[in-house]
C-alpha positions as CSV (number, residue, x, y, z in Angstrom):
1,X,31.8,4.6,-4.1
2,X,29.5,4.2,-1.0
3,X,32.1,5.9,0.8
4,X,32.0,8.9,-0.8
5,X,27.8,9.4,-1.2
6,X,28.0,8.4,2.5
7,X,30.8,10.9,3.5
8,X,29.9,12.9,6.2
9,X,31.2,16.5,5.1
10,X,31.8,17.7,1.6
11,X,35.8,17.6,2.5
12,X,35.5,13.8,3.5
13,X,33.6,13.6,-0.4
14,X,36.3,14.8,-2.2
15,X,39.2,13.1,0.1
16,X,37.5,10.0,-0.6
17,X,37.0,10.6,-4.5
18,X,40.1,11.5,-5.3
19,X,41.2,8.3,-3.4
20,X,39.0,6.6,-5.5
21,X,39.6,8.5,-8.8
22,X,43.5,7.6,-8.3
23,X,42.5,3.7,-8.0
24,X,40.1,3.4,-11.3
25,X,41.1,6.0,-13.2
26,X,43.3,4.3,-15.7
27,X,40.0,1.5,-15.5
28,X,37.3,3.7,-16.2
29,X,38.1,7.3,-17.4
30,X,34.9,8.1,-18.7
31,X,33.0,7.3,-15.2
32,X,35.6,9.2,-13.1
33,X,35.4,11.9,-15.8
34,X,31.3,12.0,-15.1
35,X,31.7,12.3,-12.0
36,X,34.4,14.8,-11.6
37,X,31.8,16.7,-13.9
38,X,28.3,16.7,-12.1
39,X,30.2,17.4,-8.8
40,X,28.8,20.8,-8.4
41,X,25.3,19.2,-8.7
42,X,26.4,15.9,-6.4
43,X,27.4,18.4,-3.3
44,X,23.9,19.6,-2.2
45,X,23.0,15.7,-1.5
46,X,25.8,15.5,1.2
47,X,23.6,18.4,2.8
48,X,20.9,15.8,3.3
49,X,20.8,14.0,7.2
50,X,22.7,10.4,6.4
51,X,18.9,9.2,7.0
52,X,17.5,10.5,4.5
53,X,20.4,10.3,1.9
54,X,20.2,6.3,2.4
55,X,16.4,6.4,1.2
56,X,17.6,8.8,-1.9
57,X,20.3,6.8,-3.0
58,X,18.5,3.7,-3.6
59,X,18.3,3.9,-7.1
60,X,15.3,1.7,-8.0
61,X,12.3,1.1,-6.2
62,X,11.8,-2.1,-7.3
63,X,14.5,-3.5,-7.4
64,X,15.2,-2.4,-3.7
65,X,11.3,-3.9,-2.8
66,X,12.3,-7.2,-4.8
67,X,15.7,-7.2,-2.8
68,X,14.0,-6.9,0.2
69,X,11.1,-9.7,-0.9
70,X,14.0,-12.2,-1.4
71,X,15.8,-11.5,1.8
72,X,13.2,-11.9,3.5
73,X,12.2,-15.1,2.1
74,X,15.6,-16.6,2.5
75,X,15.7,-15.2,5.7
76,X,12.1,-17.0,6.8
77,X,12.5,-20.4,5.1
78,X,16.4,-20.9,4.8
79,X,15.8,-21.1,1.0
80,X,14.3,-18.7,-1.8
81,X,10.9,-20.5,-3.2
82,X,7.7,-19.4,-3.6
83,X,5.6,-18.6,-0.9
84,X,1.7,-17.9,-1.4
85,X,2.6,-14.3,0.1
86,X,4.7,-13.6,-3.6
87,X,1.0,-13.5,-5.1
88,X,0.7,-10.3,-3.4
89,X,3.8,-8.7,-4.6
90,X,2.3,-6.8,-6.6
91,X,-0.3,-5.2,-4.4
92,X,2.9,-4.4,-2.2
93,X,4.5,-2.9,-5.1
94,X,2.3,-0.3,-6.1
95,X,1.4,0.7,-2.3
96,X,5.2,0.9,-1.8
97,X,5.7,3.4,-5.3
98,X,2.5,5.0,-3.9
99,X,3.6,6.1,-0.7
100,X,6.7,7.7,-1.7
């Protein structure tokens, strides 16, 4: 699916749906039937600088500041644990939701 939200043209879009309609399809008729319906309103996104459309797409805030919490935990210890920094998490949280 990333291929086709990141598509760079509306033509690329639909290419690259209706490669991925063909594969899952007979899996999930419903889903391909959704989105074959809000197409009309999907389009105007793709008019959106790639940019800007990776910041719209994340589809929870906080689950994308959590995400990015762990990883950078992992990242700065080799191991998820609790770090006296997670007490701040959610003084983080609301000045992330704030500022956007």
């Amino acid at each position: 699916m990333r291929d086709i939200y990141t598509a760079p043209t509306v033509e690329a879009a639909e290419a690259r749906f209706g490669e991925f309609a063909e594969n899952w399809r007979a899996l999930y008729p419903a889903m391909i039937q959704s989105w074959e319906n809000a197409w009309e309103e999907f389009v105007p996104f793709l008019e959106f600088p790639v940019e800007l459309r990776k910041i719209v797409y994340t589809t929870n805030a906080v689950e994308s500041l959590n995400a990015r919490f762990r990883r950078d935990q992992i990242s700065w210890s080799g191991s998820l644990h609790r770090t006296p920094s997670t007490g701040c998490l959610g003084v983080q949280l609301v000045s992330e939701l704030s500022a956007s």
